[in-house]
Every structure is written in structure tokens, then in C-alpha cells.
C-alpha positions as CSV (number, residue, x, y, z in Angstrom):
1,X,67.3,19.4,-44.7
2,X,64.8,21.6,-45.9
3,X,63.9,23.0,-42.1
4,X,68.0,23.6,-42.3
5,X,67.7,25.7,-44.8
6,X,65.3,28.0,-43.2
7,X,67.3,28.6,-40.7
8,X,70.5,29.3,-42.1
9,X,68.4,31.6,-44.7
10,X,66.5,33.3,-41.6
11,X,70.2,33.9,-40.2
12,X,71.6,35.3,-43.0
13,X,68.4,37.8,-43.6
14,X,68.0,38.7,-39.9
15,X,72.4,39.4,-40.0
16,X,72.2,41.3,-42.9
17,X,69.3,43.7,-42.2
18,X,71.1,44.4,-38.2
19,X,74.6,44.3,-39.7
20,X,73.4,47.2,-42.7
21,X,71.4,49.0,-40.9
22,X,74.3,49.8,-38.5
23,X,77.1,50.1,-40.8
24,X,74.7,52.7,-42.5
25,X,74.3,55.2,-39.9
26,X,77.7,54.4,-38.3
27,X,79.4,55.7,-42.0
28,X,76.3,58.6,-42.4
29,X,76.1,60.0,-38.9
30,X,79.1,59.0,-36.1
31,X,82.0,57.6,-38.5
32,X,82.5,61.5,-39.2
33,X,82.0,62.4,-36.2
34,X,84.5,60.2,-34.9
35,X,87.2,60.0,-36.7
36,X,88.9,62.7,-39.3
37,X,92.2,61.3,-40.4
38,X,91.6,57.9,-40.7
39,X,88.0,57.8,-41.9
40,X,88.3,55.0,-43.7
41,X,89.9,52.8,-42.2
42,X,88.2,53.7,-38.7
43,X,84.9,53.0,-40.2
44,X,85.3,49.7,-41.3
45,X,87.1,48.7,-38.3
46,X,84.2,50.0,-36.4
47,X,82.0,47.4,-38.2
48,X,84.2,44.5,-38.4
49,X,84.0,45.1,-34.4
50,X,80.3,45.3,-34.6
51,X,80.1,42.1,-36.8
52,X,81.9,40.0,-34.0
53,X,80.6,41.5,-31.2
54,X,76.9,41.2,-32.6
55,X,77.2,37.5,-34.1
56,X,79.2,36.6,-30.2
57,X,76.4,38.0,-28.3
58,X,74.1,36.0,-31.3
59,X,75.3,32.6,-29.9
60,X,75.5,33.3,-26.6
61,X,71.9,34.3,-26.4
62,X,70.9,31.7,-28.9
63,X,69.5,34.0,-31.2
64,X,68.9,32.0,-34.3
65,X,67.3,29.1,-32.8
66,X,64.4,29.1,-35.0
67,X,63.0,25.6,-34.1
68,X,63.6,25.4,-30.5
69,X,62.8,28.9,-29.7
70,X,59.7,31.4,-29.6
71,X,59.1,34.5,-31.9
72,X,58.9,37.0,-28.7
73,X,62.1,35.0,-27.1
74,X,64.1,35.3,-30.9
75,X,63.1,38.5,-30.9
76,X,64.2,39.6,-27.3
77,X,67.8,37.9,-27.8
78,X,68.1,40.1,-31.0
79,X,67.0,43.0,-29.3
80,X,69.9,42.3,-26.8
81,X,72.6,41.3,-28.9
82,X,72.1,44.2,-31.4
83,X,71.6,46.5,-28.5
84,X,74.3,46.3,-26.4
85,X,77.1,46.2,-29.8
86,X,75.2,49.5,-31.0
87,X,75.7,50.7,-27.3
88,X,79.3,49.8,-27.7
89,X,80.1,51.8,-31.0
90,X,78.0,54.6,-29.6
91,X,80.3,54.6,-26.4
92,X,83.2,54.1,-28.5
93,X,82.5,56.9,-30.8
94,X,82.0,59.2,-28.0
95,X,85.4,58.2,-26.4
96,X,87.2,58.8,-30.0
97,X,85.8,62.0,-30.4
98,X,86.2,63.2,-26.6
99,X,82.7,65.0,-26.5
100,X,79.0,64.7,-26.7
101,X,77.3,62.6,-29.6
102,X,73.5,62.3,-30.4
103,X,72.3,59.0,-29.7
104,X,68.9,59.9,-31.5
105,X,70.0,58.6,-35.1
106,X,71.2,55.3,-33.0
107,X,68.3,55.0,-31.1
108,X,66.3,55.5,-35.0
109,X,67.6,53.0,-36.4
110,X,67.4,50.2,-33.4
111,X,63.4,51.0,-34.2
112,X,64.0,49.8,-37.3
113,X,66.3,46.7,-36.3
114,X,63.7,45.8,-33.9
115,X,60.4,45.8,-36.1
116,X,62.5,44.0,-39.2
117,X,64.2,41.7,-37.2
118,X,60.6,40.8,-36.2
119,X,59.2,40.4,-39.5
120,X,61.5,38.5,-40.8
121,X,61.8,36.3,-37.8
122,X,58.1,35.8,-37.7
123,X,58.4,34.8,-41.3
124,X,60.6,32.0,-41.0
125,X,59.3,31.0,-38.0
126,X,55.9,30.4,-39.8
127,X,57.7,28.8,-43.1
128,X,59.2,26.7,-40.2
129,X,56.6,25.3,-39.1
130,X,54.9,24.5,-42.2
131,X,58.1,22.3,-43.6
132,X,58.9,20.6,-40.2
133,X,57.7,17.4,-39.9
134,X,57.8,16.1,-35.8
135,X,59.9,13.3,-35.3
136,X,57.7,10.1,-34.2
137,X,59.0,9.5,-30.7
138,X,59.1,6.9,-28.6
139,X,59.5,7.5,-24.6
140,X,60.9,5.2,-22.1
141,X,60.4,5.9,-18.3
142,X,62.0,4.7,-15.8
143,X,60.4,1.9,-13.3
144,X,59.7,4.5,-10.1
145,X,58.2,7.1,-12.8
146,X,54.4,7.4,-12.4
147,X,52.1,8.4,-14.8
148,X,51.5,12.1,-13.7
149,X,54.9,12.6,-13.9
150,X,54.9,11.3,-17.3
151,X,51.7,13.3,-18.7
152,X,53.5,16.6,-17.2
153,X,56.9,15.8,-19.0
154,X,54.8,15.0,-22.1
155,X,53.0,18.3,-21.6
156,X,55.7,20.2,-20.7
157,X,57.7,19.1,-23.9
158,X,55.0,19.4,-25.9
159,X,54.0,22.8,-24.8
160,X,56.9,24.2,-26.8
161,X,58.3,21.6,-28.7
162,X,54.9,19.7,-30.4
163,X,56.6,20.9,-34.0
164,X,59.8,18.6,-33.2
165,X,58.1,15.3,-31.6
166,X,55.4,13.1,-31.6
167,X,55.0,10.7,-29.0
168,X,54.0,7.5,-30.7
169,X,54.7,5.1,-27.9
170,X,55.2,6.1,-24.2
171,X,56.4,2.5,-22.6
172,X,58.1,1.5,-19.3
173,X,61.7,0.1,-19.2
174,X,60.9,-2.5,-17.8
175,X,59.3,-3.5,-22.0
176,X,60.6,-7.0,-23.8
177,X,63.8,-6.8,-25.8
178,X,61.4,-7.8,-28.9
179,X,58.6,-4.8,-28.0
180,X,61.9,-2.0,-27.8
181,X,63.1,-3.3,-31.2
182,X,59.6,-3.4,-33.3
183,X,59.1,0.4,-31.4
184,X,62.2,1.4,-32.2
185,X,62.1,0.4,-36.0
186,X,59.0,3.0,-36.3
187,X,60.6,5.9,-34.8
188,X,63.3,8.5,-35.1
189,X,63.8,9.8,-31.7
190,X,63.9,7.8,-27.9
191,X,63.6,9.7,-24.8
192,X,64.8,8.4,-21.7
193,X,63.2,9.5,-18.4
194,X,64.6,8.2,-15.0
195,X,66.0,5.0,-16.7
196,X,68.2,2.5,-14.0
197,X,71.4,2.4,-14.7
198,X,71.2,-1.0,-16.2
199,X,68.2,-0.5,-18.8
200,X,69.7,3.0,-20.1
201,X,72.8,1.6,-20.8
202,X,71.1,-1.5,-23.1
203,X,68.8,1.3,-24.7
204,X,71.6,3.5,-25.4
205,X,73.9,0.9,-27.1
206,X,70.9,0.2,-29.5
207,X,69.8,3.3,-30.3
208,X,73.7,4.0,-31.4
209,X,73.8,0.7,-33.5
210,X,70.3,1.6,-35.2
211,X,71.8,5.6,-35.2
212,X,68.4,6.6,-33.7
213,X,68.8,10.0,-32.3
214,X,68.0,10.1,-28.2
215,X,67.9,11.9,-25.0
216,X,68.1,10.7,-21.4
217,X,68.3,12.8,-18.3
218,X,71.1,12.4,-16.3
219,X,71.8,11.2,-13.1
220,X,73.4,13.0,-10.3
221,X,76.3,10.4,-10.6
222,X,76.5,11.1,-14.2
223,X,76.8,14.8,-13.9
224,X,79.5,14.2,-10.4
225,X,81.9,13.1,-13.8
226,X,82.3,16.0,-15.1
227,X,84.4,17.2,-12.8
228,X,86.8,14.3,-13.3
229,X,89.7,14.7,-15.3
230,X,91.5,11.3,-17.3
231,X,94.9,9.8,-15.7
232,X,96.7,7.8,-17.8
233,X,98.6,5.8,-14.5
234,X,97.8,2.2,-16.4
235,X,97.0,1.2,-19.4
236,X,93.6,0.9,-18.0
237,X,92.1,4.1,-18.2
238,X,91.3,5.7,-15.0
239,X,89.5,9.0,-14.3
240,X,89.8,11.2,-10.8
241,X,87.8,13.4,-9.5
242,X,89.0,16.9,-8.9
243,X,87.4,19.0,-6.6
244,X,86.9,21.7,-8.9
245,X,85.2,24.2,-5.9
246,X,88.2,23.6,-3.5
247,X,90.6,24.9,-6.4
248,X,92.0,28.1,-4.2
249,X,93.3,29.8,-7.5
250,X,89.5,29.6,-8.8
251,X,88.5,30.7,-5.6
252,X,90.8,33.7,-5.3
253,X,89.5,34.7,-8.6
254,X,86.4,34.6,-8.5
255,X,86.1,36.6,-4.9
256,X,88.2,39.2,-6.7
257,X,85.8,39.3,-9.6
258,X,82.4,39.6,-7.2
259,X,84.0,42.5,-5.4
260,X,85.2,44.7,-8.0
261,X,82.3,43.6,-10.2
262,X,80.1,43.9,-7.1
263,X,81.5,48.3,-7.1
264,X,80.7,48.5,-10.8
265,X,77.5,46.9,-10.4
266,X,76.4,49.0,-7.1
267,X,77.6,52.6,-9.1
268,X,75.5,51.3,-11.5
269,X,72.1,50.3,-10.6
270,X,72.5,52.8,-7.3
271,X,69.7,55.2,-9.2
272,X,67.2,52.2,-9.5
273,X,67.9,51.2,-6.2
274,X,67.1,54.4,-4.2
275,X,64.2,54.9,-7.1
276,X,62.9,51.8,-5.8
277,X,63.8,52.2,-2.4
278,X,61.6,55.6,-2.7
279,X,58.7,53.8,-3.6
280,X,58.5,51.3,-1.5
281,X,58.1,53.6,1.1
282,X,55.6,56.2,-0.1
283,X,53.5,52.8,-0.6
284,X,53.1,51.9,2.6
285,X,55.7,53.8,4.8
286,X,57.1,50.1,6.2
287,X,60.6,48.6,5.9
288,X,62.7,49.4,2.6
289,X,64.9,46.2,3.2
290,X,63.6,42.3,3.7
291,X,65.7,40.1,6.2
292,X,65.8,36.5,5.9
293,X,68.0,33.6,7.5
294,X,69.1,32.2,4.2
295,X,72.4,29.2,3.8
296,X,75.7,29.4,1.8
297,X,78.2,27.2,1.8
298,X,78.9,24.2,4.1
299,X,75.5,25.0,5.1
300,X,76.8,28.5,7.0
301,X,73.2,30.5,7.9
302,X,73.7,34.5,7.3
303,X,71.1,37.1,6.7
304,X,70.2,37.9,2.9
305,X,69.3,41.8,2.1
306,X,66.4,42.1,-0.3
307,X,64.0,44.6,-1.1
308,X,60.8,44.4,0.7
309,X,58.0,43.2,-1.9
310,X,55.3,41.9,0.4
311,X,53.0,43.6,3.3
312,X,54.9,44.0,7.0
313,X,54.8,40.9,8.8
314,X,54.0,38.8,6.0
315,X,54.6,35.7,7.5
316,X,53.4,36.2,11.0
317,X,50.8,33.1,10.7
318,X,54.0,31.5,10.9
319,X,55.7,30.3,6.7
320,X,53.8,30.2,4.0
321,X,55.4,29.9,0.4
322,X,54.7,32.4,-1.8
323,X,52.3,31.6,-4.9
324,X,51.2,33.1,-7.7
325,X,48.9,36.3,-7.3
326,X,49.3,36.0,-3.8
327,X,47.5,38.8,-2.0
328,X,50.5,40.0,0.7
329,X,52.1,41.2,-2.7
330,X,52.4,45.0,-2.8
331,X,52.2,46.8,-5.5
332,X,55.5,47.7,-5.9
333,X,56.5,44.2,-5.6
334,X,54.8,42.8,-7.8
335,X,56.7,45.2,-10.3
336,X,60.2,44.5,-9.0
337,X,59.5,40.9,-8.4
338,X,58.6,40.2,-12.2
339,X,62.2,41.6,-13.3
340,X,63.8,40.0,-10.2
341,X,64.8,43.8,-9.2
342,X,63.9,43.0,-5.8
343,X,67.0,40.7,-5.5
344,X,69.4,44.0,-6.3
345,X,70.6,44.4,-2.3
346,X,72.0,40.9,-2.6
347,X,75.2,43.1,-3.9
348,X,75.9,44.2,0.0
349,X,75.8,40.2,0.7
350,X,78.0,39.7,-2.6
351,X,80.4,42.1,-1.4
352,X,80.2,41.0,2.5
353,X,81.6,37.7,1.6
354,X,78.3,35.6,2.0
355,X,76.9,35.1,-1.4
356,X,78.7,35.2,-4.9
357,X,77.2,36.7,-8.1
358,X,76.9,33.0,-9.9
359,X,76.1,30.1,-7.8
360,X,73.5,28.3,-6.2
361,X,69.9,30.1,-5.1
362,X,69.9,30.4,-1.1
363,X,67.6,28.6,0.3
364,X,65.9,29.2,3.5
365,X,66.9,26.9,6.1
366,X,63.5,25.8,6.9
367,X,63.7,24.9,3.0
368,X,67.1,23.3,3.0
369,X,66.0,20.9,6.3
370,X,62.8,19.6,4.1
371,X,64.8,19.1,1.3
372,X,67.9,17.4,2.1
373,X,65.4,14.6,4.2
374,X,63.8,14.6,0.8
375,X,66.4,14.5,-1.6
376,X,69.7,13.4,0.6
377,X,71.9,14.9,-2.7
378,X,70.9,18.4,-1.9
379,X,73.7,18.5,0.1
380,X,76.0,18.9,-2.5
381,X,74.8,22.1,-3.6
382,X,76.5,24.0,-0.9
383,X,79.8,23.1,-1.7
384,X,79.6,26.5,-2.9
385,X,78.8,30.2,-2.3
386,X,75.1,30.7,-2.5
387,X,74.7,33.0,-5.7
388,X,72.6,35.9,-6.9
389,X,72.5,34.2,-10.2
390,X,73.0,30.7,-11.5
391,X,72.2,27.3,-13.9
392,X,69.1,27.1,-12.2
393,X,67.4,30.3,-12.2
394,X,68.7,30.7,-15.8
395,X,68.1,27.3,-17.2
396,X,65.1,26.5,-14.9
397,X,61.4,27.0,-15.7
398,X,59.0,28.2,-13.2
399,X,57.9,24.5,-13.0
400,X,60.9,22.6,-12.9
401,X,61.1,20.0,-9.7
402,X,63.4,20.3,-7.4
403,X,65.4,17.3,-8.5
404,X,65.8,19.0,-11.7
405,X,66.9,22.7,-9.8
406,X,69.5,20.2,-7.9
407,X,70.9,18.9,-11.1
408,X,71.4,22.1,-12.6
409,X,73.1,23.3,-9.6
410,X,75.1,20.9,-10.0
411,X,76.0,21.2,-13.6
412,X,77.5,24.9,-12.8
413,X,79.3,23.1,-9.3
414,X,81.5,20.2,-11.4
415,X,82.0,23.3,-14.5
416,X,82.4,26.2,-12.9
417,X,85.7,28.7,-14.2
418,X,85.3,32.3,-14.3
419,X,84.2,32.6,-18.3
420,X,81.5,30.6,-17.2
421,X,80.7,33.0,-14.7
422,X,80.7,35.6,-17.1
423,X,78.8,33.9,-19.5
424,X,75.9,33.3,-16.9
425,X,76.0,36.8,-15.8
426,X,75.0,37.8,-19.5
427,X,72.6,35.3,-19.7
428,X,70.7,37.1,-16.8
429,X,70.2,40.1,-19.0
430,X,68.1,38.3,-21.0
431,X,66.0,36.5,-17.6
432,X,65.4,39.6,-16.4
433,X,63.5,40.7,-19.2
434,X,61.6,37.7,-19.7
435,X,59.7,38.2,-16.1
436,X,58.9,35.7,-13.6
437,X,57.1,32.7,-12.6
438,X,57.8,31.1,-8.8
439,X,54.3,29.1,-9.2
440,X,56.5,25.9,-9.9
441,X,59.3,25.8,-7.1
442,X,56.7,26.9,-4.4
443,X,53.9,24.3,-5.4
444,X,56.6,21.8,-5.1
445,X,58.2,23.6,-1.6
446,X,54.0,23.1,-0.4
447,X,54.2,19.3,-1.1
448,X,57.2,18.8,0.6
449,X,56.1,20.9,3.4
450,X,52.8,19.0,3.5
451,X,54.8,15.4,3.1
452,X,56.8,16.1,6.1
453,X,54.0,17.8,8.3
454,X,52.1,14.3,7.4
455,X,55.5,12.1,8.6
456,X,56.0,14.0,11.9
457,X,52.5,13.6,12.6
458,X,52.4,10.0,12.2
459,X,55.6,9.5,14.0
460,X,54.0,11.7,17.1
């Protein structure tokens, strides 16, 4: 309770200071400059708009999670969120007025949102972490789970979240009734990792009965029924699954959406594209634009447009995954790769019909091939347009598996609507600024690649 009430007190600081800084130079500086009959009552309009747009933007961004989140990524979601609703007035107070206002006083007092919003958030942050006790934790793994893969989801958990667990026990599934319950009795929290169908389902039913709090990770089966919807044909229940990507009214909408979208959004990064485009070739006078054979839905192959970030012929010792630091990056790319700016042509395959904005990454078919002998359920990912955002490349970390890419992929798949496009569209804001990693999906792309060189040589 007490960790509660540092972050609902954080909140209400952090609100107040963005919220009264605004509605101080909105009513000092630009309410008077946009309105002149109804001054009032345009002014605290202007702020109730702020308000919603601001705390909207808050939650989307999740920009009060004090105990699952960093300082620098609070800070950046604040930084957004207060950002574009300032951006908002300032636009709407130059469209009121119908000339010319000075953004400098704006642009003043986002200095000062930024650095309090920081101070306060670093604040609570550190409070936080002196009040919060971690929850003993006990973690159950699934029979086919080995113990590397354990240790890096304990590491990778506790890498950010070692203030909210402690792993007491780490056990198998395959552990006596009587060794669950004594285990379970000493701790608050149960993890499930890769449980059988069978096990999770006992574990589950006791954890509820002993109103233990717990986590499992789903199953691709598990996430397949979320696209169902209930039919009440019998008075047994019954549940049937819809097709949600086949829905041609969905479809039609969202095509309209990438295309006019996909105008708005090549007016407006155009002057970043051809800055880009300009530098690229006073690096090294080679190709502005990267081909590649990439696949979209039902597994169609088309050519993806990207900016060139690596030396010419790149791959002419045949394909090689890209890692970390790796040399054939320019210099150039190296900038436009860490903000995913190199991925801005993908707007000519939006608009072409071959890609959407939000939807699964496209894979190389080389890729696809490896992966679909690996994991047989990668299939279902291109039930859909390839995207140039999506679940994965928002919700993914640079070393997430590939199982884990597939499931989110198919979270969006069996969910996907148009707000939800939206919503992941603005979530990409926020990506972009936070740089990139690919260290994790091309070390696991190597072992694949590795795996199957090992099978074919064995069956030759």
C-alpha cells in the first residue's frame, strides 16, 4: 500500500507541475493572443483540452508506471505526452488567431516541464525503491525448459524488475503435489514458464484457491482464442473462431487508412528523407535505396525499399546477419538505424499495396524458410500484410526469441481493429526515440542458420 501511495502521489506532483506550467503561459502569453471576445471562456477550454489530451497520451505511453518502468523511459513518455498536447494548443492558437505566434515562450517552458518532471520523477522513483519490498517468487518451468533458458529469463526479469521479485525457488513442473504446496505457502508470486497444458491448469487452480498472484506465458493455442467470439447455440457454451484478418470491412479500412495516412506521412518526413538521402551519397557516392526480397501475406515475395545503411555489396560472401557493431555499417547508418529512420521508404511499399503501416516485420525469405522448419506456427503470421510497425517491434526487446516475436505477432493478428492500429502507431514515437538493439533477433537468426546448415549436412 505504501509503494501505492508513491505512485499516485508521484502522479499527482508530476500532473500538476505539466498541467500549471501550461495553463500559465497559455493565459500569460497565447490565450490573448488567441482569443479577444471570449477570453475567458477560450482559455479554460484550451486547458480542459490540454488536461485530456495530456493525461490520454499519459496512459497510452504509460507514463506513471513508477515500479515497472525506468527514470530515462518515465521521463521520455512525459517528454512525449506533454510535447505533442503543447504542440497541439500552439497549433490551435495559431489557427484561432489566423497568423504567426512565437513558439519561444512554449518551447521555455517545455525546458522547464522537462527538468521538473525529471526531479520529481527521480524522486519517487528513489522513495520507490526504498519502501518496495520484492515479492518472494517461486518459478515453475515447463518440462522441455533447460536451465540456460531459465538463468536468461531469470536474468532478463531481474535486469529490470529485481525491486518487484525474488526468486526463492525455481522448480520444474514435473515437482510433488506436497513440494508445490509447502513452496507455495512461502511465497506471494508463481511464474509459469512453458508449463503443459495439464500442469498449468492444476497450478493455476491453486494459486486462485490460495489467491496467490501469478503469471504464465501463453501458448500459441491460448492466444488463437482471442479471436473467438461466444455463441450461445446450447446451453453449453460454445465459442467460434472468427477470422478476424478475413473481415473485408476491416480490410477496406484499414487499406484506406495506409494510403491516405501513407500521403500525410510522405509530405511529412519528405525533408528528412532527401536530408538523408543526401548524405548517404556524399558518404560514399553508392546506392541511396536498399532492395531486398522480403514476404507479406500468404507468403507473397515483393521487393522492400529501404535506405541503404551498410557498405555496397554487403552481402556478396553470400548472408550474413547483421550484429552489433558490425563493421559493413556506414556511418550514416549507424545513425539512421538507431532511430529506425532507415525503414522510412517502406511508405512507397505501404502505398504500393505490399506492406501495411501496423503488422508483422517482413522477413527475408531465406529467414521465413529456417523458421517455419523451426517453429511450424510461423506460418500464421502472414495471414496478414507484412507491416512497418507492430506488437513485436514495439513490445519486443532486442533479445526476445523468436517464439516470443511469433506470439506477439500474433497477439496484434487475433486483435487487430483500426484504433488498435492507431494506438500502435503512437507507440512508435516513443521506439524511435529509445534507439535500437538487433543483437537479439540476429544471434537467434545465427543459431538457426547454424542448426539447419548442421541438419542438411548430416542428411547429405
Amino acid at each position: 500500500m505504501k509503494s501505492k501511495r508513491v505512485t499516485h502521489t508521484a502522479k499527482f506532483f508530476v500532473m500538476l507541475w505539466n498541467i500549471g506550467l501550461f495553463a500559465y503561459i497559455w493565459w500569460a502569453f497565447y490565450n490573448r493572443n488567441a482569443f479577444q471576445t471570449y477570453y475567458v471562456l477560450g482559455g479554460i477550454i484550451s486547458v480542459i483540452i490540454y488536461v485530456f489530451i495530456y493525461n490520454g497520451l499519459c496512459n497510452l505511453y504509460n507514463a506513471f508506471r513508477i515500479a515497472s518502468s525506468s527514470i530515462s523511459e518515465m521521463v521520455l513518455s512525459q517528454t512525449i505526452s506533454f510535447g505533442i498536447a503543447n504542440l497541439i494548443l500552439y497549433v490551435e492558437c495559431n489557427l484561432i488567431r489566423n497568423r504567426y505566434t512565437s513558439f519561444i515562450p512554449g518551447a521555455i517552458v517545455a525546458g522547464f516541464q522537462i527538468l521538473g518532471t525529471a526531479m520529481i520523477i527521480m524522486y519517487a522513483k528513489h522513495y520507490f525503491m526504498n519502501c518496495v519490498t520484492p515479492q518472494k517468487t517461486l518459478l515453475l518451468l515447463g518440462s522441455w525448459v533447460s536451465r540456460d533458458e531459465s538463468e536468461r529469463f531469470v536474468e532478463r526479469i531481474l535486469k529490470k524488475y529485481s525491486h518487484l521479485f525474488d526468486f526463492k525457488y525455481i522448480e520444474y513442473e514435473t515437482m510433488s503435489p506436497a513440494a508445490f504446496d509447502e513452496k507455495l505457502a512461502d511465497c506471494c508470486t508463481v511464474i509459469m514458464y512453458g508449463l503443459s497444458v495439464e500442469q498449468r491448469r492444476v497450478y493455476m487452480q491453486k494459486c486462485i484457491d490460495e489467491h496467490k498472484n501469478f503469471y504464465f506465458t501463453p501458448r500459441i493455442e491460448d492466444i488463437i482464442l482471442q479471436g473467438c467470439s461466444t455463441r450461445h447455440l446450447l446451453d453449453t457454451p460454445l465459442m467460434k473462431y472468427d477470422y478476424v484478418y478475413e473481415d473485408h470491412k476491416r480490410l477496406n479500412a484499414k487499406r484506406i487508412f495506409d494510403v491516405c495516412f501513407g500521403i500525410l506521412f510522405t509530405i511529412g518526413f519528405s525533408p528528412i528523407m532527401l536530408l538523408i538521402a543526401i548524405a548517404i551519397k556524399l558518404e560514399d557516392g553508392g546506392p541511396i535505396i536498399f532492395k531486398q526480397k522480403r514476404c507479406t501475406k500468404d507468403g507473397e515475395v515483393f521487393e522492400i525499399y529501404k535506405f541503404r545503411s551498410m557498405i555496397v555489396n554487403a552481402e556478396a560472401k553470400g548472408l550474413q546477419p547483421t550484429i552489433n557493431f558490425d563493421p559493413r555499417i556506414t556511418k550514416v547508418g549507424n545513425v539512421i538505424r538507431k532511430y529506425r529512420l532507415d525503414e522510412l521508404p517502406q511508405v512507397f511499399n505501404i502505398l504500393a499495396g505490399d506492406m501495411s503501416f501496423v503488422g508483422p516485420r517482413p522477413e527475408r525469405i531465406e529467414h521465413v524458410d529456417i523458421y517455419c522448419k523451426e517453429l511450424p506456427e510461423f506460418k500464421y503470421r502472414m495471414k496478414v500484410k507484412a507491416g512497418l510497425t507492430g506488437y513485436a517491434q514495439i513490445f519486443g526487446k532486442y533479445n526476445s526469441s523468436a517464439f516470443d516475436k511469433l506470439r506477439l505477432d500474433l497477439l496484434y493478428i487475433e486483435n487487430q481493429s483500426l484504433g488498435l492500429d492507431i494506438r500502435l502507431i503512437m507507440l512508435t514515437v516513443k521506439v524511435m526515440f529509445q534507439g535500437e538493439s538487433t543483437e537479439g533477433f540476429e544471434k537467434e537468426m545465427v543459431r538457426l542458420m547454424n542448426k539447419s546448415a548442421k541438419r542438411a549436412r548430416r542428411v547429405g
